[in-house]
C-alpha positions as CSV (number, residue, x, y, z in Angstrom):
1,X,-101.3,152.0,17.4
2,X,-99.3,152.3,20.8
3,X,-97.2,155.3,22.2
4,X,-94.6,155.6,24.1
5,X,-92.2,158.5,25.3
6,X,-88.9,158.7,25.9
7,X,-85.7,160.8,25.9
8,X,-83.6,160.8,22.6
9,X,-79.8,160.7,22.5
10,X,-79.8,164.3,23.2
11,X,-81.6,164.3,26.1
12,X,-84.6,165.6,24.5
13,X,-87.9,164.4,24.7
14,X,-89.4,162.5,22.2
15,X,-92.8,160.6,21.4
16,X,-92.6,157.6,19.3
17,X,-95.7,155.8,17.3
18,X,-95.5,151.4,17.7
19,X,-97.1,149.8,14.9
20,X,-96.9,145.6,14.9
21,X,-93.8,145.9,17.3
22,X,-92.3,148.6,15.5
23,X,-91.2,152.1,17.1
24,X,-91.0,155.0,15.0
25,X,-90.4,158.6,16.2
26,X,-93.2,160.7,15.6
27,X,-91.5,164.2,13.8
28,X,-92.0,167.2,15.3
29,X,-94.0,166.1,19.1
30,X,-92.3,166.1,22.4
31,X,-95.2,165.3,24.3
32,X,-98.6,162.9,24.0
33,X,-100.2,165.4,26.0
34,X,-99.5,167.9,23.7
35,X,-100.9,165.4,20.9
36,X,-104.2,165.4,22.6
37,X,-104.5,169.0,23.1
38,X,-104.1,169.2,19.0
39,X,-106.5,167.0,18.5
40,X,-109.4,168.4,20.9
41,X,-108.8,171.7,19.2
42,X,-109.1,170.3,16.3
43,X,-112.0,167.7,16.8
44,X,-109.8,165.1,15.0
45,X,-108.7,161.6,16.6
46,X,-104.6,161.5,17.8
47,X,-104.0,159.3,15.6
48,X,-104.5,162.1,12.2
49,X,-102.5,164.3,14.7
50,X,-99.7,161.8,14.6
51,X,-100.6,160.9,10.7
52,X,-100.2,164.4,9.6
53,X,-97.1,164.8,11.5
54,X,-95.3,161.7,10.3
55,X,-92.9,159.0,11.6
56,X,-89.4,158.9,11.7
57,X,-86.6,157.0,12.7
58,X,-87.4,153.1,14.3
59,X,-86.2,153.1,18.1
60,X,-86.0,150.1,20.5
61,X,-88.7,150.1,23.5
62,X,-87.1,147.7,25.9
63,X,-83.7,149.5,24.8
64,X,-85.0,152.7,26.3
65,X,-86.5,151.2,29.4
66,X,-83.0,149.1,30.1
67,X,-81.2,152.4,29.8
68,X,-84.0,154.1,31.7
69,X,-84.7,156.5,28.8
70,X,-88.4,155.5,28.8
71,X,-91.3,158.1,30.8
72,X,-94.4,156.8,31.8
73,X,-96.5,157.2,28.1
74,X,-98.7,160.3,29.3
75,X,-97.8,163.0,31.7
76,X,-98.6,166.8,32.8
77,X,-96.1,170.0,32.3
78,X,-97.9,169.9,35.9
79,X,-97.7,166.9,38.0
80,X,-100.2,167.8,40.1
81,X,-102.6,168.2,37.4
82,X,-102.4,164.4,36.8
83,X,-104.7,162.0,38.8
84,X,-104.0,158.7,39.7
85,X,-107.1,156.8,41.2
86,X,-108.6,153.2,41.1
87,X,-111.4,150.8,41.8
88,X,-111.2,147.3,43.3
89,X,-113.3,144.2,43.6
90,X,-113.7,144.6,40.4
91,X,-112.6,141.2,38.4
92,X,-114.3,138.2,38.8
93,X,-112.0,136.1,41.4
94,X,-111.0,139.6,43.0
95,X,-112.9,138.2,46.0
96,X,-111.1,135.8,47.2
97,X,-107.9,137.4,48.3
98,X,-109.6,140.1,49.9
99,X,-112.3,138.4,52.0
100,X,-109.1,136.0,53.5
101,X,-107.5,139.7,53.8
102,X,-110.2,140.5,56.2
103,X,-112.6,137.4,56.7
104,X,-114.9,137.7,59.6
105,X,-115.5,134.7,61.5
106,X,-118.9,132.1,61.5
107,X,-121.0,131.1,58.5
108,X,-121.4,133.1,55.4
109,X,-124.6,134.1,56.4
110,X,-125.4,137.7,54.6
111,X,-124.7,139.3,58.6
112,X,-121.3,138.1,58.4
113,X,-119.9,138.6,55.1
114,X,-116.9,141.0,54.9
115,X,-117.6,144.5,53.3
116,X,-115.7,143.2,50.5
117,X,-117.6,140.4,49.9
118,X,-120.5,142.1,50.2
119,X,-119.1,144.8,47.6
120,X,-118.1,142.3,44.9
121,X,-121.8,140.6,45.1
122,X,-123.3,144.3,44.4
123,X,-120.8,144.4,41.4
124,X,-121.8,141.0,40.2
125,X,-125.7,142.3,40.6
126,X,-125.7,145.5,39.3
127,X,-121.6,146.6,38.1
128,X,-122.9,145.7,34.2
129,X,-126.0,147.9,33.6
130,X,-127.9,147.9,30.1
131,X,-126.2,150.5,28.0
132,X,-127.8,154.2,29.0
133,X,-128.5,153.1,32.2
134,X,-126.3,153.6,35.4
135,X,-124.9,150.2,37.3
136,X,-123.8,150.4,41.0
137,X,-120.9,152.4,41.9
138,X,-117.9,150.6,42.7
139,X,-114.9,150.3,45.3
140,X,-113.0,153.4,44.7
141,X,-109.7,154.8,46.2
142,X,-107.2,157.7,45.5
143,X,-103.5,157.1,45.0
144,X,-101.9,160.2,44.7
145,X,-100.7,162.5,41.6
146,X,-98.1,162.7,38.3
147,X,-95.3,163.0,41.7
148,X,-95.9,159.5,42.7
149,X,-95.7,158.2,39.4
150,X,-92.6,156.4,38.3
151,X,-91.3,156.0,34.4
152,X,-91.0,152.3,33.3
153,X,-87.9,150.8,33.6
154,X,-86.9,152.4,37.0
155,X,-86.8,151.2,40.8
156,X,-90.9,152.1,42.5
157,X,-89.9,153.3,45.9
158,X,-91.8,152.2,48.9
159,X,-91.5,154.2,52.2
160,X,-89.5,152.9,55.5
161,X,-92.6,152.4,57.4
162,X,-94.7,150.6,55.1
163,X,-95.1,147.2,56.2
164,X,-95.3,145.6,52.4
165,X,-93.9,146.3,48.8
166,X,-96.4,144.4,46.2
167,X,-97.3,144.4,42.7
168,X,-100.8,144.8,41.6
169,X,-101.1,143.4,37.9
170,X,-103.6,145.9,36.3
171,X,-105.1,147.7,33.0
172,X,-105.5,151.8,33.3
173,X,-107.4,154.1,31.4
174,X,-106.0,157.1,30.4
175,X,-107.8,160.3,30.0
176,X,-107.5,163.9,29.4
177,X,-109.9,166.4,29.7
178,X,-111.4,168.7,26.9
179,X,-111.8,172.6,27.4
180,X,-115.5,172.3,28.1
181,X,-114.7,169.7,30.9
182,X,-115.4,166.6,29.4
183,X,-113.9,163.5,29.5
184,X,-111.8,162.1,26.6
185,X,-110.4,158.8,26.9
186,X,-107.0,158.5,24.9
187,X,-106.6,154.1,25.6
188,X,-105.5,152.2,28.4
189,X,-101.8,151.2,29.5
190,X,-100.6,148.0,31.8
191,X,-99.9,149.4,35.0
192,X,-98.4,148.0,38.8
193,X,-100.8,149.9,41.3
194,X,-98.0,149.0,43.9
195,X,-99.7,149.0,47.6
196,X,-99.2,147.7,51.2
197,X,-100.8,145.0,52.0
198,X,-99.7,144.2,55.3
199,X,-101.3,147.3,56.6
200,X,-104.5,147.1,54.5
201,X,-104.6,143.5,55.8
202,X,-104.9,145.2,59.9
203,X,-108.0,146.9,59.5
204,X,-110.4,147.5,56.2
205,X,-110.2,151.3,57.0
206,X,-106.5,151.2,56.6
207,X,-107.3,150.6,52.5
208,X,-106.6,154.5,52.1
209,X,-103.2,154.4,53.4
210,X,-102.4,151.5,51.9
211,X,-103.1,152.8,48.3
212,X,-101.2,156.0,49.4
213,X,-97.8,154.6,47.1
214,X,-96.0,155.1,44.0
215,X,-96.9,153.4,40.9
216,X,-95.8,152.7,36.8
217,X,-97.6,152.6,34.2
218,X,-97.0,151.4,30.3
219,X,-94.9,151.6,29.0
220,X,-97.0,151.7,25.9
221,X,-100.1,153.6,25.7
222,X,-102.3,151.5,23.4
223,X,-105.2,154.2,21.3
224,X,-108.4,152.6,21.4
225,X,-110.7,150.0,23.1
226,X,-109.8,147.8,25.7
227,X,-109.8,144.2,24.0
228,X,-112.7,142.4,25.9
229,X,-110.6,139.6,27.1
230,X,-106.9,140.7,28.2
231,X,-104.5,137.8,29.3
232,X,-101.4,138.7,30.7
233,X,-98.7,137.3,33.1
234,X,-97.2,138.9,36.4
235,X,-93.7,137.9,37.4
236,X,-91.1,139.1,40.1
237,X,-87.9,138.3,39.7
238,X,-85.0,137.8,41.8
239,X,-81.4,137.6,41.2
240,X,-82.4,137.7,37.7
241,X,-84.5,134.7,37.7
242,X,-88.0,133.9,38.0
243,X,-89.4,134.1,41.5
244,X,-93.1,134.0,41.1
245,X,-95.1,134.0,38.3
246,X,-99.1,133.8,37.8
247,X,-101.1,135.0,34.6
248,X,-104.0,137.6,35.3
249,X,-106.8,138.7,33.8
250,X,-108.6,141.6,32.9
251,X,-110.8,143.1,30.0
252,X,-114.8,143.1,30.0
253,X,-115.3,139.7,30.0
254,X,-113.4,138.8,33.4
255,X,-115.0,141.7,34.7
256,X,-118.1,142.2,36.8
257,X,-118.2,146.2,36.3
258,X,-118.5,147.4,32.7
259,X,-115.6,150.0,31.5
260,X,-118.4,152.8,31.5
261,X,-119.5,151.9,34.3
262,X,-116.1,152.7,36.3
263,X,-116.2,155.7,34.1
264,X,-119.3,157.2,35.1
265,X,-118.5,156.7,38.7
266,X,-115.4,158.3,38.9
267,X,-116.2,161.4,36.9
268,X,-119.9,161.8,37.8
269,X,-117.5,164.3,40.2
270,X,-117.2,167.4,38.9
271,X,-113.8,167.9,40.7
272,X,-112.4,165.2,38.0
273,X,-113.9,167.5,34.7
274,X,-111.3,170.3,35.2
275,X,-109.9,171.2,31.7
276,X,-106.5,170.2,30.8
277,X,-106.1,167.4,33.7
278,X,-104.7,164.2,33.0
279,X,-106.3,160.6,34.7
280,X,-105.1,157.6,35.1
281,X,-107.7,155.1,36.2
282,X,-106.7,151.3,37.4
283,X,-109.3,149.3,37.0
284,X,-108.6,146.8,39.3
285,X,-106.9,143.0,39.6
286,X,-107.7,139.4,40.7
287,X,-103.6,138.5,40.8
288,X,-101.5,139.5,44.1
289,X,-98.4,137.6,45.2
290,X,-99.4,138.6,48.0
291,X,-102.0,136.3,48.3
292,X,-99.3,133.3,47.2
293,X,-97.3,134.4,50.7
294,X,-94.6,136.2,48.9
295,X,-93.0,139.2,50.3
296,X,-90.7,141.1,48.3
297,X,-87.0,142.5,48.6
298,X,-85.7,145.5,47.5
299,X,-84.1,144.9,44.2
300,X,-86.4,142.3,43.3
301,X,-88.0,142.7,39.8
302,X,-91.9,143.6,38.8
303,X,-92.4,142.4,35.4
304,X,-96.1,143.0,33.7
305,X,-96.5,142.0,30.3
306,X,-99.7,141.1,27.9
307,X,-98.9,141.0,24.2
308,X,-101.7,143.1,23.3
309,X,-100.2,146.4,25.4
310,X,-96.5,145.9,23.6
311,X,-93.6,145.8,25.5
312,X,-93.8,144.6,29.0
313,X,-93.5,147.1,32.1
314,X,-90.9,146.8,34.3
315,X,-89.7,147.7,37.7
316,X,-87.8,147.1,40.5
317,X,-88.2,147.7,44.0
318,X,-87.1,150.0,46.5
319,X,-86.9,151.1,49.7
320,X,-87.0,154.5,51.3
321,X,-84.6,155.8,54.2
322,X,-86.5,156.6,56.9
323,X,-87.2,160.3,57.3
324,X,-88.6,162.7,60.2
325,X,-91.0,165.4,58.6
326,X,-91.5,168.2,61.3
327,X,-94.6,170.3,61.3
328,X,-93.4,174.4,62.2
329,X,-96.1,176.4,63.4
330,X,-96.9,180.1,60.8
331,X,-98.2,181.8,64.1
């Protein structure tokens, strides 16, 4: 079963249930976050939440995205309560783009790999530890909160002085977390962890800014496990038509960190455990235009789609006018 959420012809908010391509409101729930909350407080799964509460009437996914009725599948009544963070080097292949990102010069003796070389290899040592046990800790960056997050279906903005507006093809895990400040993992969503890579590509310690963007995510949430072996397709298009296209990977198997792995190492911090916060956690992608030469206009189309997540996520790009932000002293 998949989720999405959307506003109804009233303006109202609505949560639908998709079943074998299906939509179906789900009676009576405005919110998936509010779904969860029901069933931690009642030690049930979502899905006899949504069971109990019963479907309605069949609605039309990429309907609502076109008309940009779709929100992103899981939010916060607080945006700042929602967390959006990822890890990289993470997929077997993810390598490659980044070491030409920042290749240091000479053999590939061990004294002159790049740090991202040198991070994947740990991952492909230790990122896949025997259940119980803890593997090494991965790549891991911040991206911001529920403000920078933008519904399917509508324009991701990028700022006036970033330097580059690209997609990053990936799968998400979505979590929410219980009143005794554990971590309960709802399913995982496609998502475009949108970045800059012409400034990460200056200097390795520019990664943080460049993650500093907005991102989409969905727009299906899809309850369960992440299938082992996920093959999608990335696309941009322009002027309606296909630009650039190349499939990508993801799921355990083109992997070199295990899912729990990631887990552990991002909420092994008790600042991620407070109750009632919201996480979405991008696990990473091997599959940049970027790395194809492409550099993207505003208007131009992101298009992420893998049969197994439902309806594909969409959005176009955008750029922000410039703006001066002045700093007034409180003394």
């Amino acid at each position: 079963m998949n989720l999405i959420q959307f506003h109804d012809d009233n303006g109202d908010r609505a949560v639908a249930a998709v079943e074998d391509g299906v939509a179906r409101i789900v009676r009576d729930a405005t919110s998936v976050y509010d779904l969860a909350l029901a069933a931690i407080d009642r030690q049930v799964g979502i899905g006899t939440i949504i069971a109990e509460k019963g479907l309605g009437a069949e609605v039309d996914v990429v309907a609502l995205m076109a008309e940009g009725r779709l929100l992103s599948p899981i939010d916060h009544p607080d945006p700042a309560h929602l967390y959006v963070t990822g890890t990289g080097l993470t997929h077997l292949g993810s390598a490659a783009t980044r070491d030409a990102m920042h290749k240091s010069n000479g053999a590939q003796a061990e004294e002159n790999l790049t740090d991202s070389m040198k991070m994947f290899r740990m991952g492909l040592e230790g990122g896949k530890p025997a259940p119980g046990h803890v593997g090494v800790q991965p790549e891991w960056f911040y991206k911001g909160n529920g403000f920078s997050v933008v519904p399917p279906g509508r324009p991701i903005p990028s700022p006036a002085f970033a330097r580059d507006a690209g997609e990053e093809p990936e799968i998400a895990g979505i979590y929410i977390i219980d009143q005794d400040g554990n971590p309960r993992r709802l399913g995982f969503a496609l998502a475009n962890e949108f970045s800059d890579h012409v400034t990460e590509r200056v200097n390795y310690l520019f990664l943080a800014h460049s993650k500093l963007r907005a991102c989409s995510f969905g727009p299906e949430l899809r309850l369960g496990e992440l299938p082992r072996n996920v093959e999608g397709m990335s696309r941009i298009l322009r002027g309606g038509k296909v630009f650039w296209e190349k499939p990508f990977l993801s799921g355990e198997d083109n992997m070199s960190h295990t899912i729990a792995n990631l887990e552990y190492h991002h909420f092994k911090y008790e600042l991620f455990r407070n109750p009632g916060d919201v996480h979405v956690h991008m696990f990473g992608t091997a599959t940049l235009s970027f790395a194809d030469g492409i550099k993207t206009e505003a208007g131009d189309v992101f298009e992420i789609a893998e049969p197994q997540f439902g309806a594909p996520l969409r959005n176009a790009v955008a750029w922000e006018e410039a703006e001066t932000v002045e700093i007034k002293p409180l003394y």
